[in-house]
SEZA-936884 format. One line per 5 residues: number of its first residue (from 1); their letters; for each residue x, y, z of C-alpha. Coordinates in nm, 2 decimals, m for minus. Layout:
<rs>
NUM> a> X,Y,Z  ... .
</rs>
This chain:
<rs>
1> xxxxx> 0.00,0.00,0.00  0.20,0.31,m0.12  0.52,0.10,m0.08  0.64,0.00,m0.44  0.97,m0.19,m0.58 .
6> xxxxx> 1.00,m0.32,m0.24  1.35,m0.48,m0.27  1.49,m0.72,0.04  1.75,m0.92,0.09  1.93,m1.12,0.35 .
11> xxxxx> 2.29,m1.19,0.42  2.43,m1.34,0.75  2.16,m1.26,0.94  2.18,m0.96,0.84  1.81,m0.75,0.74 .
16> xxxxx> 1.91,m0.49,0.49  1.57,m0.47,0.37  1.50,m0.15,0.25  1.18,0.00,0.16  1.16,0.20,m0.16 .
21> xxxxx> 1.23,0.62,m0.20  0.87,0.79,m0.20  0.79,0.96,m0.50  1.05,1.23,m0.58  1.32,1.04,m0.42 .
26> xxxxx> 1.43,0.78,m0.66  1.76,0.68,m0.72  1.88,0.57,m0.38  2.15,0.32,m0.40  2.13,0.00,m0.18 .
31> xxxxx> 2.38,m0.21,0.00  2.41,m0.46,0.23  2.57,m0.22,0.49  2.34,0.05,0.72  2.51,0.32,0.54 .
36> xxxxx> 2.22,0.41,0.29  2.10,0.75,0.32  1.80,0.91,0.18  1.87,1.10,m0.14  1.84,1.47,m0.07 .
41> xxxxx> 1.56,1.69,m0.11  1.51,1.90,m0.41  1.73,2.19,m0.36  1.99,1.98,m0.12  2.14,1.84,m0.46 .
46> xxxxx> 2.48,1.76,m0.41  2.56,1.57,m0.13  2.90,1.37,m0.12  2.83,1.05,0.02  3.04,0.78,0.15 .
51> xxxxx> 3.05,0.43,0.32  3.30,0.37,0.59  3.25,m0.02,0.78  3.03,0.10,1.05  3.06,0.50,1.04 .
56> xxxxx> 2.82,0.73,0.98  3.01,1.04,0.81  2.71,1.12,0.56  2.66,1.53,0.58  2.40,1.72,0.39 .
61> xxxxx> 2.56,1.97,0.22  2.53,2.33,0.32  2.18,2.50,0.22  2.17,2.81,m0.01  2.32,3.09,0.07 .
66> xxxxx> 2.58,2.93,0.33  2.80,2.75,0.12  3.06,2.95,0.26  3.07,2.77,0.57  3.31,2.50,0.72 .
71> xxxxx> 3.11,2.17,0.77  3.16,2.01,1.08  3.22,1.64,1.12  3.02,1.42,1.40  3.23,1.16,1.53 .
76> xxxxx> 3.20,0.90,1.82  3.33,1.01,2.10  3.55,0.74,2.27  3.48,0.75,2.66  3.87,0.83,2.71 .
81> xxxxx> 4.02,0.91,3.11  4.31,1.12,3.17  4.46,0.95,3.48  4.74,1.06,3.70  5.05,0.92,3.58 .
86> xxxxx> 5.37,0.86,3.79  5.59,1.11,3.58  5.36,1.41,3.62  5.41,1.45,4.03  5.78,1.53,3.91 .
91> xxxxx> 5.71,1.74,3.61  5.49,1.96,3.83  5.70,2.00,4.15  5.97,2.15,3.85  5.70,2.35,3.70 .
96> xxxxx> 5.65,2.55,4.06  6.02,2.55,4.14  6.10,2.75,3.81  5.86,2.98,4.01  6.10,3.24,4.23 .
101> xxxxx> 5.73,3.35,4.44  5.70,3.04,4.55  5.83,2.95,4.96  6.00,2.59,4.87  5.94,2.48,5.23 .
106> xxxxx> 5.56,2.58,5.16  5.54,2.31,4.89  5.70,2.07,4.98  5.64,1.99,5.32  5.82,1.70,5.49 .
111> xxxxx> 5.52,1.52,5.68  5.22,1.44,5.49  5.02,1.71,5.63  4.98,1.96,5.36  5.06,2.30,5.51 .
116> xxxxx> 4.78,2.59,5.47  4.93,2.93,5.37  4.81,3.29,5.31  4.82,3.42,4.95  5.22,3.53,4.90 .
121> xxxxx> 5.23,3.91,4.86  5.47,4.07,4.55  5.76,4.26,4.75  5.86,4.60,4.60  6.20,4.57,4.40 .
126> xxxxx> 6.46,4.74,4.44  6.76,4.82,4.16  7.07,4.63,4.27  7.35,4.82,4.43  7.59,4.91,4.29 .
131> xxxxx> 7.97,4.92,4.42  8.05,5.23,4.41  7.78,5.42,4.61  7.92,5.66,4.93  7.68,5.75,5.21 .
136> xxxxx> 7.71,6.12,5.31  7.84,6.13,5.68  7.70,6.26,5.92  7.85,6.55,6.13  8.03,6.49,6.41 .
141> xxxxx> 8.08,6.78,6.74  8.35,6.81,6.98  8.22,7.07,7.22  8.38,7.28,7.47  8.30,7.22,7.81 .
146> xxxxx> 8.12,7.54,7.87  7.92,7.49,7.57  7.84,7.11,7.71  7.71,7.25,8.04  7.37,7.33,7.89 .
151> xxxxx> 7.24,7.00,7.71  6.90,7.14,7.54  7.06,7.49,7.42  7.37,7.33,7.28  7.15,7.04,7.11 .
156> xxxxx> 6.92,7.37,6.93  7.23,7.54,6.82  7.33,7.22,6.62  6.94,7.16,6.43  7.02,7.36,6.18 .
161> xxxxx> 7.33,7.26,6.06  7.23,6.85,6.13  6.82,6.85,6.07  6.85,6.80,5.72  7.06,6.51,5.75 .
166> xxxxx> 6.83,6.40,6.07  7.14,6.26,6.26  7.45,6.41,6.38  7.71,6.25,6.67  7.87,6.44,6.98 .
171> xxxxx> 8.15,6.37,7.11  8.19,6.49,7.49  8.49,6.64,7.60  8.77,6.42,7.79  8.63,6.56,8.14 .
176> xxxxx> 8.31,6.34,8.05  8.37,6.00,8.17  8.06,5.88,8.37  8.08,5.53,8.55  7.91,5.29,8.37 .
181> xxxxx> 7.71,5.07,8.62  7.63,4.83,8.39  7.94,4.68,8.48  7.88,4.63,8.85  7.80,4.28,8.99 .
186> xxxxx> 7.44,4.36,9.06  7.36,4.40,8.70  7.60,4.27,8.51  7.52,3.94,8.66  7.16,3.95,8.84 .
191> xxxxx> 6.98,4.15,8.64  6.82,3.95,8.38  6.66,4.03,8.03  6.46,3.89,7.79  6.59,3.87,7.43 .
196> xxxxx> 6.49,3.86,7.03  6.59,3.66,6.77  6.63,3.86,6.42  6.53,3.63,6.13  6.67,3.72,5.77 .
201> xxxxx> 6.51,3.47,5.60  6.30,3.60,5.27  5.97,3.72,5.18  5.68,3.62,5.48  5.33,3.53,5.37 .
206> xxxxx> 5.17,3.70,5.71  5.37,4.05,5.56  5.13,4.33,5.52  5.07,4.50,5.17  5.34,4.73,5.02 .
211> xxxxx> 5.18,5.05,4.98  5.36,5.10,4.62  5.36,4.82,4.35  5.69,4.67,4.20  5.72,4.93,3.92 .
216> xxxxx> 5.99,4.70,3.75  5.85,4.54,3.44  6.19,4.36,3.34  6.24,3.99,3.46  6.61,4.06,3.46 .
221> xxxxx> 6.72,3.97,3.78  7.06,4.14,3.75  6.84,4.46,3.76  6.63,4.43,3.99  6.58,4.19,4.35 .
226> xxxxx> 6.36,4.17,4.58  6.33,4.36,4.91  6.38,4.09,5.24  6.18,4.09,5.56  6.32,4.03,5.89 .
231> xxxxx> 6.11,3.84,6.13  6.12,3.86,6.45  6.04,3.59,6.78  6.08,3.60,7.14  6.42,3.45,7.26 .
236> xxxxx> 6.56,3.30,7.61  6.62,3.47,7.92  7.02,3.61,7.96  7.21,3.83,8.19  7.47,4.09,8.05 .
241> xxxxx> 7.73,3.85,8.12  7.61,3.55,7.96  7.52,3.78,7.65  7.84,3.92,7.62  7.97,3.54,7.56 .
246> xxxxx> 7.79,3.42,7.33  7.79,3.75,7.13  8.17,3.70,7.12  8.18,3.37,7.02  7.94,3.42,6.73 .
251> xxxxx> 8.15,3.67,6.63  8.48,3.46,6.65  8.24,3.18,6.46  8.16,3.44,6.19  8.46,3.60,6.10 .
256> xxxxx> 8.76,3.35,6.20  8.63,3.05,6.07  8.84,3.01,5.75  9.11,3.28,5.86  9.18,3.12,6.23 .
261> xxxxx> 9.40,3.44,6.35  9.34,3.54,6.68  9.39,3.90,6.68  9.27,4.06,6.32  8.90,4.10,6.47 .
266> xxxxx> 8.68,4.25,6.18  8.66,4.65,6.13  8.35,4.87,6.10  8.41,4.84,5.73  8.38,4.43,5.73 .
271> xxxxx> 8.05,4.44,5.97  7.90,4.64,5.73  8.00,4.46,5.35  7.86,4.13,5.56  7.48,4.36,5.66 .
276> xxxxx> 7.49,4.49,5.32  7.54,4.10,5.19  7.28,3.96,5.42  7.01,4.23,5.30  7.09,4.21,4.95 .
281> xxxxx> 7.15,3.86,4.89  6.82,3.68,4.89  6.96,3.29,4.92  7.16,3.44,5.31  6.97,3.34,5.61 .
286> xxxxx> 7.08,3.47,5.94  6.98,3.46,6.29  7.09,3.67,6.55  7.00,3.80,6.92  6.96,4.13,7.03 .
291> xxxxx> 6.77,4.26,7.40  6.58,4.59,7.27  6.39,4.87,7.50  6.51,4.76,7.79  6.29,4.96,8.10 .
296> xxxxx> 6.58,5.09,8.29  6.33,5.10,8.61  6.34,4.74,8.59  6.64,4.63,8.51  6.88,4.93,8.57 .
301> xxxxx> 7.04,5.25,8.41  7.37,5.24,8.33  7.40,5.61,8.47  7.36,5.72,8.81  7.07,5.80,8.97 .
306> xxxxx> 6.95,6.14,9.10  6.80,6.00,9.42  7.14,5.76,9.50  7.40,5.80,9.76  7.67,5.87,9.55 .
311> xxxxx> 7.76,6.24,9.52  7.91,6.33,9.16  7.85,6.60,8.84  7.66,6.33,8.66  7.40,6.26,8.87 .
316> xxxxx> 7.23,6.59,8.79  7.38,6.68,8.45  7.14,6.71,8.12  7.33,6.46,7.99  7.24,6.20,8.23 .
321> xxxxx> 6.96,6.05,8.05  6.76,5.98,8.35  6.74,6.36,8.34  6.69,6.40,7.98  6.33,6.41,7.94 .
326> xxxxx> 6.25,6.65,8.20  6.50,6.91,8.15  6.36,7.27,8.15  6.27,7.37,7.84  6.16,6.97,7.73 .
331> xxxxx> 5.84,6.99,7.72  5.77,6.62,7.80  5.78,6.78,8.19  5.39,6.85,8.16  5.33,6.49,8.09 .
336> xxxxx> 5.36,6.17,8.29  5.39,5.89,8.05  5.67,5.67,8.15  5.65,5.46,7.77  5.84,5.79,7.64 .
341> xxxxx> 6.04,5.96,8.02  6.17,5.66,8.10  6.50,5.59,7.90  6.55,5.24,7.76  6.86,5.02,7.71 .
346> xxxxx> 6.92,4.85,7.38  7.18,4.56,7.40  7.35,4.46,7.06  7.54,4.17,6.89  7.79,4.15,6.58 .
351> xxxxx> 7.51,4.21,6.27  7.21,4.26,6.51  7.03,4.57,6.34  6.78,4.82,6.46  6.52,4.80,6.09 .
356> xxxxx> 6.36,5.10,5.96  6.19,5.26,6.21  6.09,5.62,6.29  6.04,5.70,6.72  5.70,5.70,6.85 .
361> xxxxx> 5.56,6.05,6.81  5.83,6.18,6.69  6.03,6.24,6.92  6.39,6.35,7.00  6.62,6.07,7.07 .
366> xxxxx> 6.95,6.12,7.24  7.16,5.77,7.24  7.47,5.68,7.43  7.67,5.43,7.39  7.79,5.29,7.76 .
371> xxxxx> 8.04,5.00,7.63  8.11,4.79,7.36  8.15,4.79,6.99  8.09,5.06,6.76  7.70,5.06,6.64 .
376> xxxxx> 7.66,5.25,6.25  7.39,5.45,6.20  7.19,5.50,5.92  6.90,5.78,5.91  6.72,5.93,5.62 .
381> xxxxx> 6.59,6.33,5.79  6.20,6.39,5.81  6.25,6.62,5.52  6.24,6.32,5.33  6.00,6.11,5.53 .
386> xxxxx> 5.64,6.08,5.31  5.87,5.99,5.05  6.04,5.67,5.24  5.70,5.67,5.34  5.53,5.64,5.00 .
391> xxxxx> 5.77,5.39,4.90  5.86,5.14,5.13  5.67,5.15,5.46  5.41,4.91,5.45  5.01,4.98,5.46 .
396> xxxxx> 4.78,4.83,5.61  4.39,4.94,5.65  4.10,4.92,5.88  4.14,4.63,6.20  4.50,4.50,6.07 .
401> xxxxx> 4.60,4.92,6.09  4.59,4.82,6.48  4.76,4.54,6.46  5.12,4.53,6.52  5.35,4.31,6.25 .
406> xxxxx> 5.65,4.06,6.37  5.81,4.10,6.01  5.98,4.43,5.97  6.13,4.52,5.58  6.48,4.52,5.56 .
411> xxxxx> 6.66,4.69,5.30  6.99,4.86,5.23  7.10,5.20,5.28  7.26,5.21,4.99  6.92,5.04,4.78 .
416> xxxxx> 6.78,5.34,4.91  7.03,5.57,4.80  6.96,5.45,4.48  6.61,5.49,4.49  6.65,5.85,4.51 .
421> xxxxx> 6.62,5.90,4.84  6.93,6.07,5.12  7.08,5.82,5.35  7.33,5.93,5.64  7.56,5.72,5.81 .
426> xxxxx> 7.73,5.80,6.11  7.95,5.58,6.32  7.94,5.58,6.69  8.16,5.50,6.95  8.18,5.40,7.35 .
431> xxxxx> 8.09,5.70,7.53  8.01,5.93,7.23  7.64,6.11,7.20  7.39,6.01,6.86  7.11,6.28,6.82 .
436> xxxxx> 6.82,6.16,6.63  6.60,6.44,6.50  6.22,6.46,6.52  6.02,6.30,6.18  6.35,6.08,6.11 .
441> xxxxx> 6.39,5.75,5.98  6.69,5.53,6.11  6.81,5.21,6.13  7.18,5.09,6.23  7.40,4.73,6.27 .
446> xxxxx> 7.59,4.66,6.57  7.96,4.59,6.51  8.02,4.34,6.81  7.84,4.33,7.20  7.75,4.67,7.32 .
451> xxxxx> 7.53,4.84,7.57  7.34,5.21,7.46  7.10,5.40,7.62  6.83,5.64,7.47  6.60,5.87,7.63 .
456> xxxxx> 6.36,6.06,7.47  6.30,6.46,7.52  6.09,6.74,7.30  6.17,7.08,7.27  5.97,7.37,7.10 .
461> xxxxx> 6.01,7.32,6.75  5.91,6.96,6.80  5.56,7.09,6.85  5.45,7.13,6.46  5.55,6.77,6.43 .
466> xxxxx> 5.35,6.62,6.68  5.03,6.83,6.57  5.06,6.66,6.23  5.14,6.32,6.40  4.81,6.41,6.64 .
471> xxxxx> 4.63,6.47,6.34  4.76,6.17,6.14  4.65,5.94,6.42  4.31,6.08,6.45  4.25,6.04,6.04 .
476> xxxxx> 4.40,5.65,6.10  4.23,5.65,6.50  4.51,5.55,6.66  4.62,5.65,7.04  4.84,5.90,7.11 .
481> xxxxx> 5.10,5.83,7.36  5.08,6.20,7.46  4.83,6.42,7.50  4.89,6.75,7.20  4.68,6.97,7.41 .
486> xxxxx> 4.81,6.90,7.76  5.19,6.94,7.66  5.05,7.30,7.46  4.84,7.45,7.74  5.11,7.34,8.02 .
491> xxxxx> 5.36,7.51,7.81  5.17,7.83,7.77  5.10,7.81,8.17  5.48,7.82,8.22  5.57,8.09,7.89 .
496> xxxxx> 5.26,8.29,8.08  5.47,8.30,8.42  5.80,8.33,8.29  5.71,8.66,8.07  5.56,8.79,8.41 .
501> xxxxx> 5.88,8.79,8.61  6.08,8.86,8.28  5.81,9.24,8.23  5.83,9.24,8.64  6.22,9.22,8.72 .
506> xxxxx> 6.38,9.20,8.42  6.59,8.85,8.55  6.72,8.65,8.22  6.75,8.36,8.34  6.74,8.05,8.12 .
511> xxxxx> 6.32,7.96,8.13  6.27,8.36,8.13  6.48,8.43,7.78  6.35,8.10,7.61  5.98,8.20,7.63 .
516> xxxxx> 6.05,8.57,7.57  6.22,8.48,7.22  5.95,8.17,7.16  5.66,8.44,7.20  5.52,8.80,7.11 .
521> xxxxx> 5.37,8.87,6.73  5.66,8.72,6.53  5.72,8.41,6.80  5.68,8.06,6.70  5.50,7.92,7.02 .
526> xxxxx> 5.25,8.21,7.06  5.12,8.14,6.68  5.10,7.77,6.75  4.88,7.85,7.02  4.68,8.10,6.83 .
531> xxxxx> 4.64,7.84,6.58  4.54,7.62,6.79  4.28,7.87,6.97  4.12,7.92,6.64  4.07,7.57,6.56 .
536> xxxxx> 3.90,7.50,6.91  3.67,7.80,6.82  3.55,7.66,6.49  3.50,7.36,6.63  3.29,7.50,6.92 .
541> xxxxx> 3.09,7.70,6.72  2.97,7.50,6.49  2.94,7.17,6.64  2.86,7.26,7.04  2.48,7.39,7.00 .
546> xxxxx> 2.28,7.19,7.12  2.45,7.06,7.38  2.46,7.17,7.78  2.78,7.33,7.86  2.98,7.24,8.15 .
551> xxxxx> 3.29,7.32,8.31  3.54,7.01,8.35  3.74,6.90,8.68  4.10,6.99,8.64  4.15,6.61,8.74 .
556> xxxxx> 3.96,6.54,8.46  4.27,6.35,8.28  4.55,6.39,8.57  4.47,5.97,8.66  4.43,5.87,8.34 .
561> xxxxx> 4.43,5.94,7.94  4.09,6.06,7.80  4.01,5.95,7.41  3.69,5.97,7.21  3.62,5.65,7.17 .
566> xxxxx> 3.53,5.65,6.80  3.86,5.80,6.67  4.08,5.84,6.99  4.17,6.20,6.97  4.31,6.34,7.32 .
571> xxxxx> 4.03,6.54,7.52  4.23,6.74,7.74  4.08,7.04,7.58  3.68,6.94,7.50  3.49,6.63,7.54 .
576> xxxxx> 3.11,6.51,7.51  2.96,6.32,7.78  2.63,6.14,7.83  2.45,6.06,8.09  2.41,5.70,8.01 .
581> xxxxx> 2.76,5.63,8.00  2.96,5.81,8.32  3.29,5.68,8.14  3.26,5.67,7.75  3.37,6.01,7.60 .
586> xxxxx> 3.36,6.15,7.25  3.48,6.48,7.08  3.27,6.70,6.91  3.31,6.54,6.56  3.20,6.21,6.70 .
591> xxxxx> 2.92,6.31,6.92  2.61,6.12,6.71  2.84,5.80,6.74  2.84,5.84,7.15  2.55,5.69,7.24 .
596> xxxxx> 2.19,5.71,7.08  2.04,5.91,7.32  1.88,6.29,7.29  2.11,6.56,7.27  1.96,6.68,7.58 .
601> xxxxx> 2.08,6.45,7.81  2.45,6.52,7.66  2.68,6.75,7.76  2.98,6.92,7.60  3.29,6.96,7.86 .
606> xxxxx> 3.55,7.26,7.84  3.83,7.29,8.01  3.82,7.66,7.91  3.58,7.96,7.75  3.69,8.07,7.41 .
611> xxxxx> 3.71,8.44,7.56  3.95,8.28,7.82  4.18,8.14,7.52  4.18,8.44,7.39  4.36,8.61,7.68 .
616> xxxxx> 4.58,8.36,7.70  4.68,8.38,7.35  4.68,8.76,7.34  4.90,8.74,7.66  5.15,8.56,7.44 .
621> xxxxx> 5.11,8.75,7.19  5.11,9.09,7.30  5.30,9.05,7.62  5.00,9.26,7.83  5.09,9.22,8.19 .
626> xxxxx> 4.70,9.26,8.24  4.63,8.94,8.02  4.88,8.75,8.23  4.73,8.91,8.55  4.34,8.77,8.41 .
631> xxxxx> 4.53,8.44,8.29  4.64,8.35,8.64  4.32,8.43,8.79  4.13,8.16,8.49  4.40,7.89,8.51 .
636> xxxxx> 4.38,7.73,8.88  4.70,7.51,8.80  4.87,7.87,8.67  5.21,7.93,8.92  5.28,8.33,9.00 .
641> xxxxx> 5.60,8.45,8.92  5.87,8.46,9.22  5.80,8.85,9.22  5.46,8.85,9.35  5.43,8.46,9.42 .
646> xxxxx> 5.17,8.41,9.75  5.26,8.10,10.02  4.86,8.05,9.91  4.77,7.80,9.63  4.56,8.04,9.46 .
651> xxxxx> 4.81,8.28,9.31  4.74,8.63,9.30  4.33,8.56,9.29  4.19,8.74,9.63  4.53,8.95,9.70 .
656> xxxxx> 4.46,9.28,9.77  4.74,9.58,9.65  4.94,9.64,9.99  5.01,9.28,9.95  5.11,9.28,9.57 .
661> xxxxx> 5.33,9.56,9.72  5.44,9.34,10.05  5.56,9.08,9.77  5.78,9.33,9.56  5.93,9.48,9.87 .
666> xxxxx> 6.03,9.14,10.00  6.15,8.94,9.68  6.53,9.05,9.77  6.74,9.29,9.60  6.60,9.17,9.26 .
671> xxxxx> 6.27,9.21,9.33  6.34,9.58,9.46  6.45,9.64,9.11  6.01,9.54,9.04  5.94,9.90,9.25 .
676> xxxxx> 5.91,10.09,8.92  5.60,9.81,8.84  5.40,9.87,9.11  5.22,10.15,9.03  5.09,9.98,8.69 .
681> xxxxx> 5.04,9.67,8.86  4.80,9.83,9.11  4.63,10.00,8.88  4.60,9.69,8.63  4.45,9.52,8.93 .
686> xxxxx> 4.18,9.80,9.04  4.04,9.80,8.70  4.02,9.44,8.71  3.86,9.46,9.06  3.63,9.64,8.92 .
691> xxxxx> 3.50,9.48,8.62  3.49,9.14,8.84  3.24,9.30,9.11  3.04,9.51,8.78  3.02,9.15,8.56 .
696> xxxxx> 3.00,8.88,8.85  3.06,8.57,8.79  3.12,8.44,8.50  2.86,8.23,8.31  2.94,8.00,8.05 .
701> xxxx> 2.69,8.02,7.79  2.73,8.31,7.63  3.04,8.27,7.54  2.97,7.95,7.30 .
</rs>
C-alpha cells in the first residue's frame, strides 16, 4: 500500500531490507551495509556520500546561501580518562620550582600534612646596588666644656646645621667620663633580660601589603631583587654576662672561621660589606639575638641615679639621661607617660640591626653608647619622610592598621640611596652622643656586644610635628601616647609666668629668655597657640549647639588618658559626655556615634571659655601684663611668678594691693628692682577689681 519496488535481501543474518524512496526520491543506492541514506531533497542536490564499515560520516551539504561555511564532522566520542601518571608529580613540582614566588618549604612539606598558607604578597623591588655608592656622613661635634654644660641649648644650636641630614654624633669632652654601672656585679650578673631573635630569611606570607607596587616590568634579575623581611620571635632569658659570651663567640664563629687568627678582629668596614650581603642577597639566612627597649626602672640605668647616695656631676647633668626628658625647656615635663620619660637600654650583637623605624611620636632621641662595639647608623631626615614613606613602609587598613607586625622590611642604605632617596651614616663609638631628629627615619648594625642608652626629650620646635602626627592618628584613629593639648596649654601656663617675672624684674634667666624669644607677634609658640585657639573655636561654634555646657574637673585626665572612643583623639581640651555612659567620651566630631540618646541628656565639657583662650593667647602674643594678671586668675594650676608669688595656692586671685606691694618689697634685692612696676600693677589690678564685682561671675553660655 504506497510502498512500491519493495527490494529485500538477507545476508548473514543480516536485514538490509529497504523499503523504496517515495515519489521524488528515486535513485537511492542500496547495499548490504546501514550506510544508505535518503537522497536529498530538491534543492539539497549535491551531497558527497560515503560508506565507511560502520561509520556514519554522511553530511548534507550546506543550504543556499551558506555555502561558505566549514562543515563540521560528527564523530563517536570514545569515553577516554586522563589518569594521574607517575611522571607528572615530578614534572609539576619542576614547574612550581621555576617559580622564584614560591616558599619551597611551603610546597613541599616534609610530613604528609599539607601546610595551609596565606596568598604570598609581590615585594617591592629594588635596583641592585651598585659598588660604588658613598653615604654622606653625618657630622660629628667636639664641644667645649662650657658649651656642654647646657644639654638642650647646645643640642638647638646644632638643628640647623644637622636636621636635614636627621642625625648628627657628639663627642663629649675628655672631662666626661661617667661610671658605667652596667658593669657592676648587681647588674651585670643578676639582672636578667629577655631577648629577640632577628630572622633574615625572605619574603613572609603573614607580611602586610606594600603601599607601592613593583614598578619593575623587566624579569632581569641582575636589575632588579627583591626587598627581604626580617622576622622577629621571642628569645631566652640572659644576663649581661652570659650575653656578652655568646655574642663574642658568634662573632669569633663568623669572622675567624676560615682565617683562624686570633687578633685581626673585623673593622666597621667588614661588619657592614657582611649587613649589606645579608640584605641584599636573597639565598643568606641569618639569625641573631639582640635585647631591645630595655625599662631601665626594671632592670637598671647604666647612669647614676638622681636619688642615689653617691655624690658626683653626673648625677644631675642634662646629659644623664635619667634627666633627659625633664629638662627645662623639654616639654615632656607637663606629661607623665613613662613609655616615652623613661630611658630604655638597647643591647646589641655583631650584625644585630635596629630596621627602619621612625620613634613614637616623633620624638627627640639622644643615644649613648655605655660600652662595647661601635654601632653604624643610618637615618634618612624627616624632610624626606612621606617619600620613604610612600615607598617602602608598608600599609595596612581598617582592623589590621591596629595590629602590630612581627616582620619588619629590611633593606639597604645604599638600595635606598639609589632609589633617590638621602641616606646618612654615622659611626658611633663607647661613650660618644647620637642625636636623632624629630620625623627621622633610622636604622643601624651593631659591630660586636655593646650596651646604649636612649632617652627621649621634646623641645619647641618639635611641636609642629606632633600636631601633624596628632592629626595623622586621629585620620587613622590611633592612640596617642601623649596628649597634644596638655603638653600646649602646660607650656603656655609656664611661657605665661616666665614673661611675668621677665616684664616684672627683668631677670634673664634661662626659662625667662626662652619664652621671651619663643613668644610675642613674630614668636613661633604664641602662633602655635593661636592656631590652635582658632581651631578649638571653629569647632565650638559650629558643632557645640545643642548641647549643655559644663565646666570640667582639672582632674579630669591627671589619673588617666581621655580619648573619644570613635577615633581616639586626646580630650584634654573638650569632650562630650552622656548621661548613660559616666565613662565613655567623645569629641565633638564624633558626638552622634556616642550613644543614641537625645542631645539633651549630653553634655559638652570645656576645660576653658573661648574668651579665656583668647587672653591667653593675646597674653603671648602681646605680652600685656594685664592678660597674664586675668590668665592667672582663669588657670587654677597657673604658678605666679617669684615677684609676687603668694605661700597661698591660689596665686594672685583674692590678693589685695598692699600685698602685691608686701611681695615686691620682700622678693630681695632683685625684686626691689620690680618698685618701678607697682604703680601699673595696682592700677591693672583695680580695674580688674572692678570689672569682676560690675560682671559677676562668669557664666558660661554666652560665650559658645
Amino acid at each position: 500500500m504506497g510502498i512500491e519496488g519493495g527490494n529485500t535481501s538477507s545476508k548473514s543474518g543480516n536485514v538490509d531490507k529497504f523499503l523504496s524512496p517515495p515519489p521524488g526520491f528515486e535513485g537511492c543506492s542500496k547495499s548490504v551495509n546501514v550506510d544508505k541514506l535518503l537522497s536529498p531533497p530538491p534543492g539539497f542536490e549535491g551531497v558527497n556520500r560515503s560508506s565507511k564499515s560502520g561509520n556514519v560520516d554522511k553530511l548534507l551539504s550546506p543550504p543556499p546561501g551558506f555555502e561558505s561555511q566549514a562543515r563540521f564532522v560528527l564523530r563517536k566520542v570514545q569515553e577516554k580518562t586522563n589518569g594521574f601518571r607517575p611522571g607528572d608529580a615530578d614534572s609539576f613540582q619542576k614547574l612550581l620550582n621555576r617559580r622564584p614566588w614560591i616558599v619551597q618549604e611551603h610546597t613541599t612539606p616534609s610530613s604528609g600534612v599539607l601546610k595551609t598558607t596565606k596568598p604570598e604578597v609581590q615585594p617591592r623591588r629594588l635596583r641592585r646596588v651598585s659598588k660604588k655608592i658613598v653615604l654622606e656622613e653625618a657630622s660629628v661635634f667636639n664641644p667645649t666644656e662650657k658649651e656642654f654644660n647646657d644639654t638642650l641649648s647646645y643640642i638647638a644650636s646644632l638643628r640647623d646645621i644637622s636636621e636635614p641630614h636627621g642625625i648628627c654624633c657628639v663627642v663629649p669632652p675628655p672631662s666626661w667620663d661617667p661610671p658605667c654601672l652596667l658593669g657592676e656585679r648587681q647588674i651585670w650578673e643578676g639582672s636578667r633580660f629577655f631577648t629577640q631573635v632577628q630572622i633574615f630569611d625572605g619574603v613572609h606570607t603573614d607580611d602586610p601589603k606594600i603601599k607601592k607596587e613593583t614598578d619593575a616590568d623587566s624579569d632581569d634579575d641582575d636589575t632588579f631583587h627583591k626587598v627581604k623581611f626580617c622576622r622577629t620571635e621571642l628569645g631566652n632569658e640572659y644576663t649581661l654576662e652570659i650575653f656578652k659570651n655568646f655574642a663574642d663567640s658568634y662573632l669569633e664563629s663568623h669572622f675567624r672561621l676560615k682565617e683562624k687568627v686570633k687578633d685581626a678582629w673585623p673593622t666597621v668596614a667588614d661588619v657592614e660589606k657582611e649587613f649589606t650581603k645579608l640584605l641584599e642577597n636573597p639565598f643568606v639566612e641569618l639569625g641573631v639575638l639582640y635585647g631591645d627597649s630595655i625599662d631601665t626602672k626594671t632592670f637598671g640605668s647604666g647612669f647614676p641615679l638622681s636619688g642615689s647616695s653617691e655624690s658626683c656631676k653626673y648625677k644631675t647633668s642634662g646629659w644623664n639621661l635619667n634627666n633627659t626628658a625633664k629638662l627645662p625647656g623639654s616639654l615632656l615635663t607637663f606629661d607623665d607617660c613613662e613609655s616615652v620619660c623613661v630611658p630604655r637600654l638597647s643591647v646589641g650583637m655583631c650584625l644585630s640591626s635596629q630596621l627602619w623605624k621612625s620613634e613614637k611620636e616623633r620624638l627627640y632621641s639622644l643615644c649613648y653608647l655605655h660600652t662595647g662595639a661601635p654601632r653604624v647608623w643610618y637615618s634618612v631626615a624627616g624632610c624626606h619622610r612621606y617619600k620613604f614613606m610612600e615607598s617602602f613602609v608598608p600599609k595596612v587598613s581598617g582592623e589590621e592598621s591596629k595590629k602590630s607586625y612581627d616582620s619588619v622590611m629590611a633593606m639597604s642604605p645604599y638600595a635606598l640611596h639609589m632609589e633617590g632617596i638621602p641616606v646618612t651614616r654615622c659611626v658611633q663609638n663607647r661613650g660618644q652622643y647620637v642625636i636623632l631628629f624629630p620625623g627621622t627615619y633610622y636604622s643601624a648594625v651593631d659591630c660586636g656586644f655593646n650596651c646604649l642608652e636612649i632617652a627621649n626629650f621634646a623641645t619647641l620646635d618639635w611641636l609642629p610635628h606632633k600636631e601633624v602626627d596628632a592629626l595623622q592618628n586621629q585620620e587613622k584613629k590611633r592612640k596617642s601616647l601623649l596628649s597634644y593639648d596638655k603638653l600646649l596649654f602646660g607650656a603656655a601656663n609656664e611661657a605665661v609666668k616666665c614673661l611675668k617675672e621677665y616684664s616684672l624684674t627683668k631677670k634673664e634667666t634661662a626659662d625667662n629668655m626662652r619664652w621671651f624669644n619663643a613668644c610675642g607677634k613674630e614668636g613661633m609658640f604664641s602662633n602655635t597657640v593661636k592656631s590652635r585657639v582658632k581651631k578649638e573655636k571653629s569647632r565650638v561654634q559650629y558643632l557645640s549647639g545643642p548641647l549643655k555646657p559644663q565646666r570640667m574637673k582639672e582632674s579630669f585626665d591627671d589619673v588617666s588618658k581621655r580619648a573619644c572612643c570613635v577615633c581616639f583623639v586626646d580630650l584634654h581640651l573638650s569632650a562630650v559626655q552622656c548621661s548613660c555612659s559616666a565613662d565613655r567620651y567623645s569629641c565633638l566630631s564624633h558626638m552622634r556615634n556616642l550613644c543614641a540618646c537625645p542631645y539633651d541628656k549630653k553634655s559638652f565639657l570645656y576645660r576653658y571659655t573661648i574668651d579665656e583662650l583668647n587672653i591667653l593667647a593675646e597674653a603671648l602674643e602681646q605680652r600685656k601684663l594685664s592678660c597674664m594678671f586675668k590668665w592667672g586668675n582663669i588657670d587654677g594650676n597657673y604658678c605666679a611668678s617669684p615677684a609676687i608669688r603668694s605661700s597661698q595656692p591660689g596665686g594672685d586671685k583674692g590678693k589685695t594691693t598692699d600685698e602685691v606691694m608686701q611681695d615686691v618689697e620682700t622678693g630681695g634685692k632683685e625684686q626691689m628692682k620690680a618698685r618701678g612696676k607697682v604703680r601699673s600693677i595696682i592700677e591693672i589690678m583695680n580695674v580688674k577689681e572692678e570689672n569682676d564685682n560690675e560682671s559677676g561671675p562668669v557664666d558660661p553660655k554666652p560665650l559658645f
